[in-house]
C-alpha positions in Angstrom: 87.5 113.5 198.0 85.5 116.7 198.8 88.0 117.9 200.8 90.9 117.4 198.6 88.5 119.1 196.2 88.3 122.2 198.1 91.5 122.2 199.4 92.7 122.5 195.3 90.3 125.5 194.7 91.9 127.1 197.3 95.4 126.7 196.7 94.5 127.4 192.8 92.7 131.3 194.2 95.8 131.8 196.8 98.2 131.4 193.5 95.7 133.6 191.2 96.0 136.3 193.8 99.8 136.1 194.6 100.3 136.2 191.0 98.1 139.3 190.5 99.8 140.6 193.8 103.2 140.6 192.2 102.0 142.8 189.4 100.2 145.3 191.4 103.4 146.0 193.4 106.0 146.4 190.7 105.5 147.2 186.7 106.9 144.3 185.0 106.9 145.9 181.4 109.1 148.5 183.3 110.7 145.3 185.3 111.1 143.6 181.4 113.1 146.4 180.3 115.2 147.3 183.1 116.3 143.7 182.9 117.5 144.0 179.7 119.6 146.4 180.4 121.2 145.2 183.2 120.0 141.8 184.2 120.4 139.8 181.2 123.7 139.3 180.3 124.0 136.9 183.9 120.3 136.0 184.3 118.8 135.3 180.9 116.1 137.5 179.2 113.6 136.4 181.1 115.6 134.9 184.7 115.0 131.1 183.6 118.7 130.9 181.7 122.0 131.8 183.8 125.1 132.0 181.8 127.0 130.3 184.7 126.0 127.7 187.0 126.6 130.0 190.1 124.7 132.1 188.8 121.0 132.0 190.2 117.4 131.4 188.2 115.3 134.6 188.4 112.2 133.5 186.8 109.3 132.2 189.0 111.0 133.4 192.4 108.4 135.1 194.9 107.9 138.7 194.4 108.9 139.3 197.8 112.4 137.1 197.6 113.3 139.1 195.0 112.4 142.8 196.3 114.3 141.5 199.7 117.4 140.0 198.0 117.6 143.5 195.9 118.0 145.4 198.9 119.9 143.1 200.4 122.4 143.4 197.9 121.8 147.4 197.9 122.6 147.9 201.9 125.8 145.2 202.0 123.5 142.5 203.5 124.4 140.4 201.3 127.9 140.2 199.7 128.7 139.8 196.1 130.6 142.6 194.4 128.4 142.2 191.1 125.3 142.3 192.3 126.5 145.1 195.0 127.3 146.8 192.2 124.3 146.4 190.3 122.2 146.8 193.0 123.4 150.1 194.0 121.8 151.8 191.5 118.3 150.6 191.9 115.9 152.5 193.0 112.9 151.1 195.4 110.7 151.0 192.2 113.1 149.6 189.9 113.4 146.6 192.4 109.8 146.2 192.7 109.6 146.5 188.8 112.6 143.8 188.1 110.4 141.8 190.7 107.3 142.3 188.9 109.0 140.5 186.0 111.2 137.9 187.2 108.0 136.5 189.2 105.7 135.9 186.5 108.0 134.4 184.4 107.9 131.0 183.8 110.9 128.1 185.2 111.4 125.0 186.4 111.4 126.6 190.0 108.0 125.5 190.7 104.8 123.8 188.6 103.2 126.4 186.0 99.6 125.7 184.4 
């Protein structure tokens, strides 16, 4: 019991920091805003509601995911005309913003306190 004691504490510090992490990296009121503008209408205000069931959940995706799949997008890595297009305008701060903000939001990706 102990150790599954100690073992919670640290998962529940790991997730503080990663959490705290994401915001250091990236502005999410700058992330928040930027989204409105150009994430929204697919994503959902805040990443947790796509308007189409292709069409992925943003909200509570790792910080880094997010940054990667960005640039991904950006360089032709990955291939979807929209988000090409999108992405092609985004600097490396307005990824890491839009990041910021999709990270901390709260989904039904993962278990939020």
């Amino acid at each position: 019991m102990k150790a599954r004691t100690i073992a919670s504490i640290a998962l529940a510090v790991l997730a503080t920091g990663v959490m705290h992490d994401a915001a250091a990296r990236g502005n999410a009121e700058a992330g928040k805003r930027k989204a409105a503008q150009t994430c929204a209408a697919c994503h959902g205000a805040d990443g947790a509601k796509p308007s189409a069931p292709d069409q992925p959940i943003l909200a509570g995706q790792y910080y880094d995911y997010l940054v990667k799949a960005l640039s991904d997008y950006k360089s032709g890595k990955r291939n979807n005309a929209i988000m090409k297009g999108f992405a092609a305008s985004l600097s490396r701060q307005d990824m890491e913003d839009l990041a910021a903000w999709f990270s901390t939001q709260k989904s039904a990706l993962h278990f939020q306190r």
